[in-house]
C-alpha positions as CSV (number, residue, x, y, z in Angstrom):
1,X,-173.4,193.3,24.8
2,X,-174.4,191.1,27.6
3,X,-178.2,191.2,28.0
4,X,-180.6,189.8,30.8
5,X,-183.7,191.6,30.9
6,X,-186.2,194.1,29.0
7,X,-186.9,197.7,30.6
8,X,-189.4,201.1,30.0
9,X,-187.8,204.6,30.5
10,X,-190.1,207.7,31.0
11,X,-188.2,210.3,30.1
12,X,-189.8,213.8,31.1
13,X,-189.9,216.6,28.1
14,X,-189.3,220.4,28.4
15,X,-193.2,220.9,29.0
16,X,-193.5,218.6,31.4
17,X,-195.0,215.7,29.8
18,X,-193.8,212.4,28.7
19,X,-192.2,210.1,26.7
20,X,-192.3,206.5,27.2
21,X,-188.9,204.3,25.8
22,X,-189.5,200.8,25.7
23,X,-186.2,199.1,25.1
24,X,-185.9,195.1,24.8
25,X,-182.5,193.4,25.8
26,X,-180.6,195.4,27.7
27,X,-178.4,194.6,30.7
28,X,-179.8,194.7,33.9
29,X,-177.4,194.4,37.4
30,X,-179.5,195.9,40.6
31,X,-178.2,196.1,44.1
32,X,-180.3,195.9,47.1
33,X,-179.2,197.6,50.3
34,X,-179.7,199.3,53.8
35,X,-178.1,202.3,55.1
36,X,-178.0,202.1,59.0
37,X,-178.3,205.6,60.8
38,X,-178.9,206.6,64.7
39,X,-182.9,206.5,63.4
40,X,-182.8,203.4,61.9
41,X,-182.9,202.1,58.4
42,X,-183.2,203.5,54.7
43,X,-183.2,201.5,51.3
44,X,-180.3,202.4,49.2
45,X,-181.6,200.2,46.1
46,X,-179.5,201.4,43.1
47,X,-179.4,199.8,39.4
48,X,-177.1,200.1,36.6
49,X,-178.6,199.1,32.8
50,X,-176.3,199.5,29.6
51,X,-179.0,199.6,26.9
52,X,-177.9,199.2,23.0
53,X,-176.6,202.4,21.6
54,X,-179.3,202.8,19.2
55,X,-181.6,203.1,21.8
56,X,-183.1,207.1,21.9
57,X,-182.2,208.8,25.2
58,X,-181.5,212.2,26.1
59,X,-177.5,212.9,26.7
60,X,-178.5,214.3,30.3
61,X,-181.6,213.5,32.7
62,X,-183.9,216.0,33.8
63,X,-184.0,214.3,37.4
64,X,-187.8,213.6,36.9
65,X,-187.1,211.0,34.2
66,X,-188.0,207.4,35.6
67,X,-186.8,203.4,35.0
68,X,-189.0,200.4,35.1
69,X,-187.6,196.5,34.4
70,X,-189.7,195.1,31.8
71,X,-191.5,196.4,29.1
72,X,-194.5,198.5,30.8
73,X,-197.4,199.9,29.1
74,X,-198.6,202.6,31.1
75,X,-199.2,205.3,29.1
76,X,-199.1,208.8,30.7
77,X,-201.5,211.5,30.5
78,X,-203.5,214.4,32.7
79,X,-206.1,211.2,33.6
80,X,-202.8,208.7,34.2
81,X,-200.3,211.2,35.7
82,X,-196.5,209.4,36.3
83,X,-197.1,209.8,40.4
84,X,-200.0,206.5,39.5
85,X,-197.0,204.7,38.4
86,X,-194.3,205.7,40.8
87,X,-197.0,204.8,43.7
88,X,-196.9,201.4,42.5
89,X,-193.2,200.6,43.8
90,X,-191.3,199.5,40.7
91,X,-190.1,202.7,39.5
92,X,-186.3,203.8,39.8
93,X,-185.8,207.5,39.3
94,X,-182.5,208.2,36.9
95,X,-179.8,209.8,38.3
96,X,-177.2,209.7,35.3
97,X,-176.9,208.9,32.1
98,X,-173.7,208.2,30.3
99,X,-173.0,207.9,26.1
100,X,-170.2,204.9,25.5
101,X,-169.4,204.9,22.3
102,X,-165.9,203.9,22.1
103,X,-164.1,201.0,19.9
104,X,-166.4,199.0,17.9
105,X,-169.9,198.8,17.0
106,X,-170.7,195.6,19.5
107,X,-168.9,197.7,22.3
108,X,-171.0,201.1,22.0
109,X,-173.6,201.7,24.6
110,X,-176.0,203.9,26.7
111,X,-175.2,203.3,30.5
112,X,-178.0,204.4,32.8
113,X,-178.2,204.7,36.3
114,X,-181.0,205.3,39.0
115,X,-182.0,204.4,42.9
């Protein structure tokens, strides 16, 4: 696998708290963009990251579960809630994630997706 960049996932649990996933070398392809309406404009920033297969992610998101590029060490808690680092700009918000583990070894991987 093809890798350019380092990313965090928080991935939300059942009761509501946590997790933080901090996965090195992974690929990394993000698209910027702008939806035009009557109103005006809206970002339509999307990103797509295969991340190595041994990587520990859930086989479905929980639409609260979060993506970050680098290795972040925010750590979340009822002091630190995951709005604090949402605020800051850099977070993505998962929309899918998909299980690729086809053919051989070097060709299995997570692919993840989130605006």
């Amino acid at each position: 696998m093809l890798t350019n960049a380092d990313c965090t996932l928080y991935l939300c649990r059942p009761d509501g708290s946590y997790r933080r996933l901090a996965v090195g070398k992974v690929y990394w392809e993000g698209t910027r963009g702008t939806a035009l309406n009557k109103t005006g404009g809206a970002a339509v920033d999307s990103v797509l990251v295969h991340l190595p297969i041994d990587a520990d992610l859930p086989e479905k998101t929980s639409g609260k579960d979060y993506l970050l590029k680098g290795l972040c060490t925010f750590e979340v808690s009822p002091e630190s809630p995951i709005r604090d680092l949402v605020k800051q700009g850099d977070a993505y918000t998962i929309t899918s994630i998909a299980k690729w583990d086809g053919g051989s070894a070097y060709l299995q991987y997570w692919e993840v997706r989130a605006k």
